[in-house]
N, C-alpha and C positions, 0 to 999 in steps of 0.2 A: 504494500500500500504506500502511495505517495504522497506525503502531507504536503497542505497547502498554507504559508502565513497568511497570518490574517492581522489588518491593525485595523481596531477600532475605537472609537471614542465614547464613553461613557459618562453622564453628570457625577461630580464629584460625591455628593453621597452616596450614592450607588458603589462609588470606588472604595469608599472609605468602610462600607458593610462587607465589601468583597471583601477587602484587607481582614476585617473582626474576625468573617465564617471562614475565610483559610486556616488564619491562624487556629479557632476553635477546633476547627477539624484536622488538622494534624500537616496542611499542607503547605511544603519548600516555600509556596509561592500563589500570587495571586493567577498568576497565567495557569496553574495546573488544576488550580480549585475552579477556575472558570471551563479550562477542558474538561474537567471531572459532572461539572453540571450541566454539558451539552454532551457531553457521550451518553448522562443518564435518560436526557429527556430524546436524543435523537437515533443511539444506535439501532441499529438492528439486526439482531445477532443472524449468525449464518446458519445453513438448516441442520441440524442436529440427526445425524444417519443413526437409527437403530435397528437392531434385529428386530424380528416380528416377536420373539421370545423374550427380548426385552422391551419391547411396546406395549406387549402384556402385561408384564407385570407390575411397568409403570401403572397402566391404567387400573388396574385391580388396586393399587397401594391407595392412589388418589379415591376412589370410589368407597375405601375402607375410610379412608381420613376426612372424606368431603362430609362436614356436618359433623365433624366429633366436638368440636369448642364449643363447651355452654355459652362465651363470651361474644359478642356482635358488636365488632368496632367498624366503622364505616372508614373512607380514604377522610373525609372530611375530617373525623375526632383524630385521624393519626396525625395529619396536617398540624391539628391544634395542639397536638403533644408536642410534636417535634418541635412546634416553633416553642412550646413552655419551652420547653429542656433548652433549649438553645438560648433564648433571653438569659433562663437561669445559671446557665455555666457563662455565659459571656457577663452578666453582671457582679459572679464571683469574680473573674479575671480582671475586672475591672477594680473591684476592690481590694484586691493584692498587691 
């Protein structure tokens, strides 16, 4: 695969929250944290070859597991978690 540069311009706070959730999140750099959040939102992975022996068995695990959690979180509450936890540890770091 051949990667392409890319420079683009961003409002300063928007730079300055990249800067916070890098750092939060563990990464070198603001460029990697921004690659890290367009490979999540854009990749698409390549097609996955299985036997028919293990196609099976995926699908019997998933059909054994689909409905076992008494718990029913929607993408919406995880959204609102994520962002607690994140306010939360970024405004310890802030008071360190």
């Amino acid at each position: 695969m051949i990667n392409q540069q890319l420079s683009l311009r961003i409002p300063q706070p928007l730079y300055k929250r990249s800067i916070k959730k890098a750092k939060l999140y563990g990464f070198t750099s603001v460029q990697e944290y921004i690659k890290d959040v367009l490979r999540q939102d854009l990749y698409i992975p390549e097609k996955v070859h299985l036997s028919p022996k293990e196609k099976k068995n995926m699908i019997e695990t998933i059909k054994k597991l689909h409905g076992s959690s008494k718990l029913r979180t929607t993408d919406e509450d995880l959204h609102k978690i994520r962002e607690q936890i994140a306010d939360e540890i970024e405004e310890e770091l802030r008071v360190k």
